[in-house]
Backbone bond lengths (Angstrom), bond angles and torsions (degrees), N, CA, C in turn:
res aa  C-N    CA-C-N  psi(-1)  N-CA   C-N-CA  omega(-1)  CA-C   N-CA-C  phi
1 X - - - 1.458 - - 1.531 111.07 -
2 X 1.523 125.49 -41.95 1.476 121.24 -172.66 1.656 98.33 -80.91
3 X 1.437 127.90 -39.75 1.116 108.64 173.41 1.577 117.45 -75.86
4 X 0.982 147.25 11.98 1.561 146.94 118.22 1.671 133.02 -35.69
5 X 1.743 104.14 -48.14 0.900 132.80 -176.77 1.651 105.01 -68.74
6 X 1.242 97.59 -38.09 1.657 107.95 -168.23 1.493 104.14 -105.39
7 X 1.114 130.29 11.85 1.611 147.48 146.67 1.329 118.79 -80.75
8 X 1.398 122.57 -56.51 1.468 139.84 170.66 1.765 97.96 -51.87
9 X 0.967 146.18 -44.67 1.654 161.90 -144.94 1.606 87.12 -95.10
10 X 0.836 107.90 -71.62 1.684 131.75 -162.91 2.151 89.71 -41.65
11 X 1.443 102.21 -58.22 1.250 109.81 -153.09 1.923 92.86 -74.89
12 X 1.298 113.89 -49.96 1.519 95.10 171.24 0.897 122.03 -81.48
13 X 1.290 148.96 1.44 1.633 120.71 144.73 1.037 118.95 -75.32
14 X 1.318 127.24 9.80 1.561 139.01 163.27 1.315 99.75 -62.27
15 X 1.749 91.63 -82.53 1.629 107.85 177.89 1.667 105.98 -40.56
16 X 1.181 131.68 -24.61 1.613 113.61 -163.19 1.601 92.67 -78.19
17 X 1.016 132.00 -35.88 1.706 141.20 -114.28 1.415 95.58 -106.71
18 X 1.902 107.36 -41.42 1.626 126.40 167.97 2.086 109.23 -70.23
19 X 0.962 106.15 -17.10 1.715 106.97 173.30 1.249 110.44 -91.68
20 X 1.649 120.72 -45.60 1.405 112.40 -165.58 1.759 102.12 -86.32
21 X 1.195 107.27 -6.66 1.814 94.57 -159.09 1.678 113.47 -48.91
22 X 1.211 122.55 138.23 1.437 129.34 166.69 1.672 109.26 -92.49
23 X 1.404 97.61 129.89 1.527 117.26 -176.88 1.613 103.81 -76.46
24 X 0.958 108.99 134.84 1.620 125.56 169.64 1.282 122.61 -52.07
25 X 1.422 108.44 116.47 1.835 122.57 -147.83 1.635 98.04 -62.24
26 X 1.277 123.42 -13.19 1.708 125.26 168.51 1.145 122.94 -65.62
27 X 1.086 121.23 -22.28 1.659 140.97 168.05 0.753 133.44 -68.90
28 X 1.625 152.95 99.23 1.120 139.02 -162.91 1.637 115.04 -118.85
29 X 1.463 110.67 114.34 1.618 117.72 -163.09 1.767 104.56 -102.43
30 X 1.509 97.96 122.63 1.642 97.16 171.91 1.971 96.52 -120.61
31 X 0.991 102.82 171.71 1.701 110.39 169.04 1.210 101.93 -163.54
32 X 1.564 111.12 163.50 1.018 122.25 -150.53 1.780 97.18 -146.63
33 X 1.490 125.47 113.20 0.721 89.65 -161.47 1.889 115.13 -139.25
34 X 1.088 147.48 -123.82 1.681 111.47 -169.06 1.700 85.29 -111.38
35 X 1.274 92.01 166.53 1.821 110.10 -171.81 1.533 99.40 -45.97
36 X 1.622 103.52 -68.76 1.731 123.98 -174.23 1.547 131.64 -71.90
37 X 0.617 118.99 104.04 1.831 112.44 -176.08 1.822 96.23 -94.37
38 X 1.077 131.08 17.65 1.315 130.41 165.49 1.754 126.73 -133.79
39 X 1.386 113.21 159.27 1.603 98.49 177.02 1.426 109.91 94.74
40 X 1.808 135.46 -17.62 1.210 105.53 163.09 1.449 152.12 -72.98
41 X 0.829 131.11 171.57 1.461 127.94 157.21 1.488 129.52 -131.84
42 X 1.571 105.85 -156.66 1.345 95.27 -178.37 1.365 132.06 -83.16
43 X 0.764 146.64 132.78 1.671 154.51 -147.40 1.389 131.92 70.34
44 X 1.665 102.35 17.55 1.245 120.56 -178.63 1.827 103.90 -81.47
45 X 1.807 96.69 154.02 1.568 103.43 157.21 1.080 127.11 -130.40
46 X 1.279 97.33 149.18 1.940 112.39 -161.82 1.830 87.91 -118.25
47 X 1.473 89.44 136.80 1.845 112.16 164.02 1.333 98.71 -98.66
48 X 1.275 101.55 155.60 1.803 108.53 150.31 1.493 95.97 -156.80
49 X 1.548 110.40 152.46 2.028 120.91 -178.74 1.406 78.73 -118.85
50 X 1.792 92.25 140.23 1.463 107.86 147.55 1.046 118.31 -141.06
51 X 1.169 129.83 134.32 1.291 138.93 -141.97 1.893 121.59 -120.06
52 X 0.864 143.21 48.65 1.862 164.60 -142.87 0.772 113.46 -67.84
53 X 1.547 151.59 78.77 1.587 137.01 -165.25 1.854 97.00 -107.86
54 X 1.401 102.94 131.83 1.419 106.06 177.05 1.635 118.41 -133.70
55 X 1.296 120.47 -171.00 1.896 107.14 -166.42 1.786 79.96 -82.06
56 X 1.406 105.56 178.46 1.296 129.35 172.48 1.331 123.73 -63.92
57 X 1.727 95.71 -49.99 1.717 92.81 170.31 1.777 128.71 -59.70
58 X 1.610 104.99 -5.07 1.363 118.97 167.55 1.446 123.21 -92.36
59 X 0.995 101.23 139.45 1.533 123.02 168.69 1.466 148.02 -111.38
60 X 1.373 130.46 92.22 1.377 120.45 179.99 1.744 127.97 -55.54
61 X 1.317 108.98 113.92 1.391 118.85 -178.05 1.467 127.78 -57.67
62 X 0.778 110.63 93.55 1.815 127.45 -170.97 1.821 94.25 -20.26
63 X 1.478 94.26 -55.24 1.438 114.05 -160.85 1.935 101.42 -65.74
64 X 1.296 132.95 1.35 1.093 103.95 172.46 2.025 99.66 -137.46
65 X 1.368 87.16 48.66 1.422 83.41 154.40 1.105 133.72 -104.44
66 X 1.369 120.93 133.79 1.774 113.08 -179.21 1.167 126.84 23.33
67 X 1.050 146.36 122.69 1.843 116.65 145.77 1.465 117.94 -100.41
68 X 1.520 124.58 159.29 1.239 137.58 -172.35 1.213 103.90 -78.75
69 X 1.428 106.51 128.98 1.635 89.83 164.09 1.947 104.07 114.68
70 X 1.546 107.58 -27.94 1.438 128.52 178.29 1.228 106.68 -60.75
71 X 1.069 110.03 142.80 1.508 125.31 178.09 1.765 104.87 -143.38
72 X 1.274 117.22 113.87 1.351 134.51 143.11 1.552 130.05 -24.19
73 X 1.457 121.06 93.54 1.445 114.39 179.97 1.298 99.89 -117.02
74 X 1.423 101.37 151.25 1.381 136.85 178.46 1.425 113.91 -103.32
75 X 1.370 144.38 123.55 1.525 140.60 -176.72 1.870 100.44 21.26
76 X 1.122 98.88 56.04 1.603 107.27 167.87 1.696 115.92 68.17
77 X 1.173 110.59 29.47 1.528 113.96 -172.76 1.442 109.34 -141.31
78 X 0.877 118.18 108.67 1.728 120.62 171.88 1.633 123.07 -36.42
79 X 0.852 104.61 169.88 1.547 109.59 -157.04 1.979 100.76 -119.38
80 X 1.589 113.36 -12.10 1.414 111.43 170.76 2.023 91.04 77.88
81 X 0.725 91.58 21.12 1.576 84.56 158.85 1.589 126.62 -149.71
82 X 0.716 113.54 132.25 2.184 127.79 -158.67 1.638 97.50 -101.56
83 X 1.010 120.08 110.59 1.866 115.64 129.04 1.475 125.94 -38.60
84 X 1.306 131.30 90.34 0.904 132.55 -168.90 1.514 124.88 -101.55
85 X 1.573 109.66 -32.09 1.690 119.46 165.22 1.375 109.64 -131.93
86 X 1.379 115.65 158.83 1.384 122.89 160.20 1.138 118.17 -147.74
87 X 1.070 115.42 123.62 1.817 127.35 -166.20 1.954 90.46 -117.73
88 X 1.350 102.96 115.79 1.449 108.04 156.58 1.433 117.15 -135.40
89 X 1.388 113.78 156.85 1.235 126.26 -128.49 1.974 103.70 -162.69
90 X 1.301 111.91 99.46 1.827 121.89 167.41 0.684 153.17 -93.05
91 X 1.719 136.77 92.83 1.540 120.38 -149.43 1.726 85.50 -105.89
92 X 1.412 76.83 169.95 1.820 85.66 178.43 1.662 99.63 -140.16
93 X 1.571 99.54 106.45 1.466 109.52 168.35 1.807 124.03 -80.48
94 X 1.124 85.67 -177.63 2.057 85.32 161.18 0.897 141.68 -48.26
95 X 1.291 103.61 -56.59 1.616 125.26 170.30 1.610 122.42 -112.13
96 X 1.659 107.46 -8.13 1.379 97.55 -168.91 1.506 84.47 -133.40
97 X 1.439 97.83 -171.69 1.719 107.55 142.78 1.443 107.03 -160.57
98 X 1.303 112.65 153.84 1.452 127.59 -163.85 1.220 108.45 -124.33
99 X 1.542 101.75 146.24 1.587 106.93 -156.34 1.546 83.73 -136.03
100 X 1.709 114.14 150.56 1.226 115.94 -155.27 1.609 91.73 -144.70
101 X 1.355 122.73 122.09 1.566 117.18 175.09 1.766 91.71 -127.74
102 X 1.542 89.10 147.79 1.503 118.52 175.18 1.414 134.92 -115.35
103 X 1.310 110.36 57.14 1.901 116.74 -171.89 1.091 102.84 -37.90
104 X 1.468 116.01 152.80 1.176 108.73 160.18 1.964 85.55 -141.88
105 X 1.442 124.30 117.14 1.688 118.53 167.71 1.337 113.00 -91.82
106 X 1.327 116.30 -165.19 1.271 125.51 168.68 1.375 118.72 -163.50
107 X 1.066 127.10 122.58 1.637 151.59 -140.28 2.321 92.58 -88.36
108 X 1.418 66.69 103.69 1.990 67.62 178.61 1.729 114.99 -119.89
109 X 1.466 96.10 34.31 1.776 111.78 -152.16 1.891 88.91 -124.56
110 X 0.920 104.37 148.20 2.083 119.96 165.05 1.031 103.26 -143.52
111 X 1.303 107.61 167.88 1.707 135.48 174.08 1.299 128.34 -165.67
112 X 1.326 119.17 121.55 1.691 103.65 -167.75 1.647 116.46 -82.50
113 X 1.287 89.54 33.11 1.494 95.63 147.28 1.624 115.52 -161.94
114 X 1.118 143.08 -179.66 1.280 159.54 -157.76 1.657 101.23 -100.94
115 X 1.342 120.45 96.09 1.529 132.69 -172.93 1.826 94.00 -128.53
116 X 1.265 97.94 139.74 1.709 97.32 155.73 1.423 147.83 -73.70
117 X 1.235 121.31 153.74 1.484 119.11 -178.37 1.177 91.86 -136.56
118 X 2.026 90.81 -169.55 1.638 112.46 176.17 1.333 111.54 -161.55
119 X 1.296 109.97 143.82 1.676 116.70 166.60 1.386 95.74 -56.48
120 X 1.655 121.00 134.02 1.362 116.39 139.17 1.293 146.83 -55.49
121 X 1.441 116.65 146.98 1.509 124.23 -170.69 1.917 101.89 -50.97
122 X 1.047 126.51 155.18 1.163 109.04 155.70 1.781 105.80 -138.26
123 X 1.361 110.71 169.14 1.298 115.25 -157.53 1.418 104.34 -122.54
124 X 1.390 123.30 122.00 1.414 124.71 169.77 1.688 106.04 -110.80
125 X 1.590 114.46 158.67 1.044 131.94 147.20 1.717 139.62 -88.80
126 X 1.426 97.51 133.43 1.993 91.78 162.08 1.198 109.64 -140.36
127 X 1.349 107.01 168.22 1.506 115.30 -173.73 1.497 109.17 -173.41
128 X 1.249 136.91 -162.48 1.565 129.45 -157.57 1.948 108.96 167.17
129 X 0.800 89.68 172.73 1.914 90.92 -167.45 1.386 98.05 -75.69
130 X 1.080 121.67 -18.51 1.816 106.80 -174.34 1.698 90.10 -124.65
131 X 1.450 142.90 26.56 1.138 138.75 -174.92 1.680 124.51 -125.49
132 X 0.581 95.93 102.01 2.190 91.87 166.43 0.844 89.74 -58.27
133 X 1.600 96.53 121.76 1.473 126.92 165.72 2.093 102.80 -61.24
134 X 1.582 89.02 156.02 1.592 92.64 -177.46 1.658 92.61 -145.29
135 X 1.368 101.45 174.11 1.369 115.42 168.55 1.408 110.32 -110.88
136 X 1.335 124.64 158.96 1.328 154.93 163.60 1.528 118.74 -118.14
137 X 1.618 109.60 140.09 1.005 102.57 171.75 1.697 127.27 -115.42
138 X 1.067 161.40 119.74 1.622 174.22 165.35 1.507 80.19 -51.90
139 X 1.312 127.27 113.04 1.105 156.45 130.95 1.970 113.93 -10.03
140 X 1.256 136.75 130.24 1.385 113.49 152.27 1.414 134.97 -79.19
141 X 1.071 104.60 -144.60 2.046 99.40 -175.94 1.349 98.75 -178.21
142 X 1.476 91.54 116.34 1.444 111.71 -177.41 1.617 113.67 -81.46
143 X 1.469 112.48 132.81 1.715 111.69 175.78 1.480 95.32 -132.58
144 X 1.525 100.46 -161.59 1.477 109.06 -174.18 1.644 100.92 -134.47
145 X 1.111 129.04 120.01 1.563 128.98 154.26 1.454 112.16 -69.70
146 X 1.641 108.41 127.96 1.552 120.36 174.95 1.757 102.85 -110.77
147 X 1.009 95.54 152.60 1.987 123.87 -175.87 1.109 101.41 -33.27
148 X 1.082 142.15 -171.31 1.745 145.87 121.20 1.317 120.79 -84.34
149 X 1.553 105.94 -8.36 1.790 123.51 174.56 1.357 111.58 -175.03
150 X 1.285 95.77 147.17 1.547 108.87 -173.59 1.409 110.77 -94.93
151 X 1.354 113.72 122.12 1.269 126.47 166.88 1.477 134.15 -81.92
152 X 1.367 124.46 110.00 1.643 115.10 -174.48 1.360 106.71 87.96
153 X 1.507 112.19 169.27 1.696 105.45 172.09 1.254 123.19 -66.61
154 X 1.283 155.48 -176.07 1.075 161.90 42.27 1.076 158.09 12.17
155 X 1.594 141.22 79.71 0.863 109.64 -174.32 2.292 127.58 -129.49
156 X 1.432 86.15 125.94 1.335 81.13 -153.36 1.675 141.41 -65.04
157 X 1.244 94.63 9.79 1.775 111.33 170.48 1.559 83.58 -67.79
158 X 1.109 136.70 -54.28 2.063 123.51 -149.11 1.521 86.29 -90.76
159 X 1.269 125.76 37.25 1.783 89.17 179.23 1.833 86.15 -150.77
160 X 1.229 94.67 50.03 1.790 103.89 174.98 1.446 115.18 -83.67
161 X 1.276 124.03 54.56 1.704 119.30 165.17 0.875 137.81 -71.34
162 X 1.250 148.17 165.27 1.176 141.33 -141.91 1.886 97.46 -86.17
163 X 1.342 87.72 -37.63 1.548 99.00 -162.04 1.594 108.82 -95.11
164 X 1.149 119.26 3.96 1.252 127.00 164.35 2.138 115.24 -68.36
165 X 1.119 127.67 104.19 1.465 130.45 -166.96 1.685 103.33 -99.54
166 X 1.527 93.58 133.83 1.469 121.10 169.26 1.941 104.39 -29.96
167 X 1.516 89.31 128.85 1.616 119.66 -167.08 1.345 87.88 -66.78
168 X 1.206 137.13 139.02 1.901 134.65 -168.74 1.476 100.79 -136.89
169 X 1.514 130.11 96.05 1.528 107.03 176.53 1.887 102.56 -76.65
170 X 1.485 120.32 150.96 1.202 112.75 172.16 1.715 122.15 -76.22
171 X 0.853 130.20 136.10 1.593 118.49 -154.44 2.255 86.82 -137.36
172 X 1.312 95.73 37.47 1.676 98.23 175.60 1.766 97.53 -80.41
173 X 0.885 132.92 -54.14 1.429 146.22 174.77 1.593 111.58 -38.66
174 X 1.454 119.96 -48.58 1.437 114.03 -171.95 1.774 88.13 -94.94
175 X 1.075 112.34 -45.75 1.954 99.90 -175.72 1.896 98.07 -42.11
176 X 1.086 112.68 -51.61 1.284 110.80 -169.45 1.778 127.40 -55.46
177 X 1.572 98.96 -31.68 1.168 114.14 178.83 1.853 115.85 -96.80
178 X 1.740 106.79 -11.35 1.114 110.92 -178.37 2.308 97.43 -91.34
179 X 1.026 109.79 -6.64 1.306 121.02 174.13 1.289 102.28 -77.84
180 X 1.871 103.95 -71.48 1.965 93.70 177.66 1.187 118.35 -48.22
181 X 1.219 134.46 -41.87 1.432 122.97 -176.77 1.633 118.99 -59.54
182 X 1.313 113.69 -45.58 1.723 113.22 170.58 1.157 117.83 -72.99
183 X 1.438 124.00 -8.44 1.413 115.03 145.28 1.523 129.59 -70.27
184 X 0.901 147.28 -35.19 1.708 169.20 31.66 1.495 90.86 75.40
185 X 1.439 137.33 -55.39 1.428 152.20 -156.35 1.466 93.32 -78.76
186 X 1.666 116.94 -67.37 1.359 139.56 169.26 1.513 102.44 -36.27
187 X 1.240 107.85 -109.61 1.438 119.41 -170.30 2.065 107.52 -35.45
188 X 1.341 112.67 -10.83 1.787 96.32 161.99 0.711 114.05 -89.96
189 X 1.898 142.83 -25.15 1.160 156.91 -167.83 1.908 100.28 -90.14
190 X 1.270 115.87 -23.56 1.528 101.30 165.70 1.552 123.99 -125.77
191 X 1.500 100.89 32.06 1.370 120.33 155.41 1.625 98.72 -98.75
192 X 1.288 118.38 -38.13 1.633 108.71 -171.23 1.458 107.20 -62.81
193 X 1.634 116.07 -52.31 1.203 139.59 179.30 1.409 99.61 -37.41
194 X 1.556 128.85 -63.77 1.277 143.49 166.05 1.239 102.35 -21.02
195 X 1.948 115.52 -71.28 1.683 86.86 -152.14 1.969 95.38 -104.30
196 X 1.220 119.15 10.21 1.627 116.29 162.26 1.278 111.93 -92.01
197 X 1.452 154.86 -18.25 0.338 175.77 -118.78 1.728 123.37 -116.92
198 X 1.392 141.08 98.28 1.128 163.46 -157.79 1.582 121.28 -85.25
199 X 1.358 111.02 -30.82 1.621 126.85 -161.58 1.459 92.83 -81.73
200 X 1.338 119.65 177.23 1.222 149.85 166.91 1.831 130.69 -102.85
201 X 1.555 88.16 -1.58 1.700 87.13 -178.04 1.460 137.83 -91.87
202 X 1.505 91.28 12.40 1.628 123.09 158.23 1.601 124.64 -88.17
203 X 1.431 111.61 164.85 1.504 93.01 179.10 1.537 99.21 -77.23
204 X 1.345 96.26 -170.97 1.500 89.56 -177.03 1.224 142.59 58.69
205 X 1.492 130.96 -34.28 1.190 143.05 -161.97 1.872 110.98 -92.62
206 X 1.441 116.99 14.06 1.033 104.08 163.03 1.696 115.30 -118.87
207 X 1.304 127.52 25.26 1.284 141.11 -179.24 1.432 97.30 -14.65
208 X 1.402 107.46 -173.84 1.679 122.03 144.63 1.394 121.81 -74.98
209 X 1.596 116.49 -37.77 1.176 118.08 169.97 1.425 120.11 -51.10
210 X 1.085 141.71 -53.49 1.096 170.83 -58.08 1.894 97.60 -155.87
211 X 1.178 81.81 -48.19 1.747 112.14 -175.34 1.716 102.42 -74.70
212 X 1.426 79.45 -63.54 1.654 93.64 178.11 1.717 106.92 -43.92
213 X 1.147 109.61 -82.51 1.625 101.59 176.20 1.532 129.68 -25.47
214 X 1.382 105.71 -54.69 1.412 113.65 172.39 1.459 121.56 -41.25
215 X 1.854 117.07 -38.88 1.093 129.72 176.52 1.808 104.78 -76.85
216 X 0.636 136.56 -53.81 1.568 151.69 -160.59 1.820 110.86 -82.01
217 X 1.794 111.29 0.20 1.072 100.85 155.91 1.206 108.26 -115.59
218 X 1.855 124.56 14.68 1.759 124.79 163.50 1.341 111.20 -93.88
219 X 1.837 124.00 8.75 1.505 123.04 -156.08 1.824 96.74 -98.28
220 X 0.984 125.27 113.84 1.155 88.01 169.20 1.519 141.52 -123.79
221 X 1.179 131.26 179.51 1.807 136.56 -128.47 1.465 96.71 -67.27
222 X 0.939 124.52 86.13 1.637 121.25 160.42 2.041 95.58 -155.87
223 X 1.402 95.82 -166.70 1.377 108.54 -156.75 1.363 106.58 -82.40
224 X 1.428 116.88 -45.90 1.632 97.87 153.58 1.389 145.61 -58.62
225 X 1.262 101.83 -22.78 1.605 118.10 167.28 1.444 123.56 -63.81
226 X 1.720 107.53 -36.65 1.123 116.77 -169.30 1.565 98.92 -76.32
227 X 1.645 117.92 -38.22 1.472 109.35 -166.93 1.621 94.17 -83.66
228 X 1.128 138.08 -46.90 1.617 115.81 163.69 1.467 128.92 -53.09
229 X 1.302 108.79 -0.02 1.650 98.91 167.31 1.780 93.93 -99.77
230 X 1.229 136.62 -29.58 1.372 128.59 173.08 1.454 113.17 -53.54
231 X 1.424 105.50 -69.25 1.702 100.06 171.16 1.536 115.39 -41.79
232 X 1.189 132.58 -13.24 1.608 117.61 -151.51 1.894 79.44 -108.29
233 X 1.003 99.03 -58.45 1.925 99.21 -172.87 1.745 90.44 -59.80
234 X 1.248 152.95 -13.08 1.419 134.50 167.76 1.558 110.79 -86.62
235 X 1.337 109.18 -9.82 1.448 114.25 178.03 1.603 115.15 -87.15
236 X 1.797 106.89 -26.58 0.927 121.63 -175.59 1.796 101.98 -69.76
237 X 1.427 108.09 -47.20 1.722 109.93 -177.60 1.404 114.77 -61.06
238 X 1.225 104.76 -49.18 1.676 110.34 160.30 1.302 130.98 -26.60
239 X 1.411 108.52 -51.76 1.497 113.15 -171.72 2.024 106.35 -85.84
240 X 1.211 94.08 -26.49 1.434 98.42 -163.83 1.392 90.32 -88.34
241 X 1.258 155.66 -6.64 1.611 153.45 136.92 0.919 117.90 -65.94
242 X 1.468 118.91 -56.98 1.626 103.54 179.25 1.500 103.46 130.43
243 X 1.586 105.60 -24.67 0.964 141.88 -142.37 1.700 120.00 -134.00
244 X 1.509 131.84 143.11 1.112 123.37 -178.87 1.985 97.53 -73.89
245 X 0.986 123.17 138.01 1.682 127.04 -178.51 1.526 114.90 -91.38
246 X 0.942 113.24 106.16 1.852 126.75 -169.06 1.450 96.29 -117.03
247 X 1.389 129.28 -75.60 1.337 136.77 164.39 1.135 132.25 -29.94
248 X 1.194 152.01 101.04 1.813 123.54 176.42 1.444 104.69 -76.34
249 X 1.652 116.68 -42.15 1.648 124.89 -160.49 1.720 92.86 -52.15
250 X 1.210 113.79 -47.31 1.735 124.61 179.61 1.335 113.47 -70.53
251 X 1.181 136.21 -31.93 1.448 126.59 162.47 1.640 117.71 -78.59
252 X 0.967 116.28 -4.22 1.554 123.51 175.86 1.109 132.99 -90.27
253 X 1.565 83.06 -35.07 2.304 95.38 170.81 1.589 86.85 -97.22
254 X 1.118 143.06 -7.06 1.661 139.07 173.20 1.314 100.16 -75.73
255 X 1.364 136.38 -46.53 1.400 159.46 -174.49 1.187 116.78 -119.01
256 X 1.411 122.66 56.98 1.836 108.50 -173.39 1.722 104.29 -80.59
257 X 1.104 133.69 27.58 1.559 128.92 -160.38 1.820 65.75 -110.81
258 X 1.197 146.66 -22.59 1.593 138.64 -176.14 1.376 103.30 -81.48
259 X 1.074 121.57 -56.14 1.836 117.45 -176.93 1.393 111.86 -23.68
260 X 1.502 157.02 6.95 1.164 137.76 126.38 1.309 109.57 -57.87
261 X 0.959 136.63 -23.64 1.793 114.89 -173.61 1.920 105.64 -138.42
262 X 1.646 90.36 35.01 1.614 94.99 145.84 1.213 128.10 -51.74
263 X 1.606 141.09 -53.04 1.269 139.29 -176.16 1.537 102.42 -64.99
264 X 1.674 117.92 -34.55 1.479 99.02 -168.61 1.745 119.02 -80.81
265 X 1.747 110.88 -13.04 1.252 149.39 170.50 1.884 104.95 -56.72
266 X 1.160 97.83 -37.70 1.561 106.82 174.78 1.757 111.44 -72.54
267 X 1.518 107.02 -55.31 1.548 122.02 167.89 0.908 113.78 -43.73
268 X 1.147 119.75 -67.73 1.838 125.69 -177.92 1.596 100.92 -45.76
269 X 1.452 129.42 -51.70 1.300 117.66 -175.22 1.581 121.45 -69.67
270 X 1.201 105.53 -17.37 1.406 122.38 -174.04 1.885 109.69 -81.37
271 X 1.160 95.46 -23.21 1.830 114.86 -171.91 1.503 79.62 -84.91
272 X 1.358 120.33 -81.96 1.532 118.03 -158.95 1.511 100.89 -50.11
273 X 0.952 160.77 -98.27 1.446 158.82 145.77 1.654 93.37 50.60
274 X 1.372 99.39 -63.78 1.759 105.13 -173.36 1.543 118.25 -67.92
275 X 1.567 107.16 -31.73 1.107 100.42 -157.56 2.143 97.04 -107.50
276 X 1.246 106.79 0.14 1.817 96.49 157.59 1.441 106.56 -134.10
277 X 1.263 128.70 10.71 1.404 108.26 178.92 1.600 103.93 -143.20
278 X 1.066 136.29 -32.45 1.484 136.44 141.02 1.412 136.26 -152.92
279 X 1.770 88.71 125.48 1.504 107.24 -171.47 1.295 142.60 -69.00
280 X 1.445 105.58 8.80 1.301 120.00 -173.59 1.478 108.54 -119.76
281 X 1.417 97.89 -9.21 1.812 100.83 162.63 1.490 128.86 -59.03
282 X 1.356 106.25 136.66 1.519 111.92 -143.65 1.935 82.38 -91.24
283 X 1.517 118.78 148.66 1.383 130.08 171.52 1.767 107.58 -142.20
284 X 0.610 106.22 169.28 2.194 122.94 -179.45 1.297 102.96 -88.02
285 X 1.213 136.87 -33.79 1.656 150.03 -151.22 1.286 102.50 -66.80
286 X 1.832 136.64 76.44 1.555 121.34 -178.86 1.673 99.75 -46.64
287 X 1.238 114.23 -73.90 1.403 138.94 179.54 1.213 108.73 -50.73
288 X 1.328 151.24 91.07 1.229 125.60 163.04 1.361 124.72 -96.36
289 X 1.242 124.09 -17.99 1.622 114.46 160.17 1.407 117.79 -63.81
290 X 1.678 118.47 -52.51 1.469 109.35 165.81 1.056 122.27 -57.24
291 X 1.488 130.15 -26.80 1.177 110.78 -176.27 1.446 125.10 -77.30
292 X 1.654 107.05 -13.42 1.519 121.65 163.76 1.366 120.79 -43.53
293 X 2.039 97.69 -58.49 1.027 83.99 -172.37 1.539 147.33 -74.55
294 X 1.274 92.02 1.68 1.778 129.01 -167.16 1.584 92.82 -80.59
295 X 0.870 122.18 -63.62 1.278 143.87 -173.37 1.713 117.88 -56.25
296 X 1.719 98.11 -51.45 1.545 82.03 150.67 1.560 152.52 -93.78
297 X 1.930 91.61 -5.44 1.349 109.37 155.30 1.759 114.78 -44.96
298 X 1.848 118.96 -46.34 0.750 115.20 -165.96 1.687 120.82 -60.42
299 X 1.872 104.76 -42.77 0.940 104.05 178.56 1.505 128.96 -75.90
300 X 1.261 111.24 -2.09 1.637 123.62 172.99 1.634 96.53 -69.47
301 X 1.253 116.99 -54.11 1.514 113.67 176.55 1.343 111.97 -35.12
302 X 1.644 111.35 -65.71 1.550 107.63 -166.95 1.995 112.86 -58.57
303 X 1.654 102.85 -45.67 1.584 96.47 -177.11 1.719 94.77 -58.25
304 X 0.908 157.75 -42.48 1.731 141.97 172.53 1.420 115.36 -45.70
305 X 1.667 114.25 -22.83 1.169 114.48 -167.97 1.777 129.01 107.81
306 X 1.246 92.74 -27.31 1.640 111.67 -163.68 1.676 102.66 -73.25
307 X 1.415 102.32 129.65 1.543 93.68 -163.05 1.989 112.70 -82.74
C-alpha cells in the first residue's frame, strides 16, 4: 500500500512539474491562434501557429517535435483530440533564427451538451554545442465543444459562458441585393439626369438644341421674346443641318432621329411665318412662347436620341 502511495506521489509531481515548468527567458513564444474558440464538434479541425525564435547558438531538436498521430492522455484516458498535421518551418536570421510549427488536430470527442476543452500543451526542445539542452513549453488553448443536437429547451439568459460567441445572422445575401438595387437606384437617377438634365457633361448633352433651350427659358413672354426665341430655335435647325432649313421633308430624312415631332416642326414654321413675315396669319398655338419652349425641349430629346 505505501509503495502505491509513493507511486501515485511520484507520478503527480511529475504531472505538477510538466504544468508549472517556466520556459527559458531566451525563448521567445508567440501563437497564433483560430478566429473561434466556440461551435465545434466532432470531426472538426482546429489549426494553431507557433512561432519560437531563439539566439543562434540554439537549436530546435528535430527529435522533439510533435508527432502525428499523438494523442494526449489524462489518468490514462484520451482527451478526444488527435495531432493530425505538422508543418515546420526555419528561417535563419542575424542574430536569431525562428522556428515556426503548424498543428493542425482533429476533434474525435461529442457531448450532448456544450462542455469545454483544450488543445494540449506541447513540449519542444533546444540545446547547442556549449548548452544543456532544456525544454520549452507551447502553451494550450482552451475552446468549447458543441452537441451535434440540442436536447430539450434552452434557455439562453443561464447559458452565458465565456466561450459561448455572439449569435451572427449572415446578411451576405441582402448586402448583395442591397448593392444591386443602388446600382439600379444609380443608373435611374442618371438616365433621369440624362433626359432632365441641362449640362453638357454627358455625351450628347450639349447639342444646339440643348443650348437653345437653355436660352429660351431666360427670354421672356412678350413679343420680343417670342421673336428671339424664333430666331434662336431657327438657329438651332441651322446648326443641326449644316445647313440654312427651308425644307422639313429634307431635314427629316437628314435628321430622321426628329420624325417624332415632324407635325410639330411644321407648327413651329407656321408660327414663325406669323411672327416675321405675316401677322395676321392664322396658327393653333394658344401659348406660343410656352409652347416653344416645350417644343424645343422636345427636340433636344430627339438630338440625345431619346425617343
Amino acid at each position: 500500500m505505501k509503495k502505491l502511495i509513493a507511486l501515485l506521489a511520484m507520478f503527480w509531481l511529475t504531472g505538477a512539474q510538466a504544468e508549472i515548468i517556466e520556459n527559458d527567458s531566451r525563448i521567445t513564444i508567440r501563437t497564433i491562434e483560430p478566429a473561434r474558440d466556440v461551435g465545434y464538434t466532432v470531426g472538426d479541425v482546429i489549426t494553431r501557429t507557433a512561432i519560437l525564435e531563439a539566439p543562434k547558438n540554439l537549436t530546435l531538436f528535430d527529435t522533439s517535435i510533435p508527432i502525428v498521430g499523438n494523442e494526449k492522455k489524462k489518468r490514462g484516458k484520451g482527451n478526444g483530440i488527435e495531432l493530425k498535421e505538422v508543418k515546420f518551418d526555419k528561417h535563419t536570421g542575424v542574430t536569431t533564427n525562428r522556428y515556426t510549427l503548424q498543428l493542425t488536430y482533429q476533434v474525435f470527442t461529442r457531448s450532448v451538451t456544450s462542455r469545454p476543452a483544450a488543445l494540449p500543451p506541447e513540449f519542444v526542445k533546444f540545446g547547442g554545442k556549449e548548452e544543456k539542452s532544456f525544454e520549452v513549453r507551447i502553451p494550450s488553448w482552451s475552446f468549447r465543444i458543441s452537441p451535434l443536437a440540442v436536447y430539450g429547451s434552452v434557455v439562453v439568459e443561464k447559458d452565458m459562458s465565456g466561450f459561448q460567441g455572439p449569435l451572427l445572422l449572415d446578411a451576405t445575401q441582402h448586402k448583395q441585393m442591397l448593392w444591386g438595387l443602388l446600382g439600379v437606384l444609380a443608373a435611374a437617377l442618371l438616365g433621369l439626369l440624362y433626359v432632365l438634365g441641362t449640362s453638357t457633361w454627358l455625351p450628347r448633352m450639349g447639342g444646339p438644341f440643348a443650348r437653345a433651350f437653355r436660352d429660351l427659358k431666360k427670354l421672356p413672354d412678350t413679343a420680343e421674346g417670342l421673336s428671339q426665341a424664333v430666331a434662336r430655335l431657327h438657329q438651332a435647325f441651322n446648326m443641326t443641318a449644316g445647313s440654312s432649313v427651308f425644307n422639313i421633308a429634307a431635314f427629316i430624312e437628314l435628321k430622321p432621329g426628329f420624325a417624332p415631332v415632324g407635325g410639330d416642326i411644321n407648327r413651329f414654321f407656321a408660327l414663325s411665318r406669323t411672327v416675321f413675315f405675316e401677322p395676321t396669319a392664322a396658327h393653333d398655338i394658344e401659348n406660343p412662347m410656352a409652347w416653344l419652349k416645350q417644343f424645343c425641349r422636345r427636340c433636344r430629346d430627339c438630338e440625345r436620341g431619346l425617343k
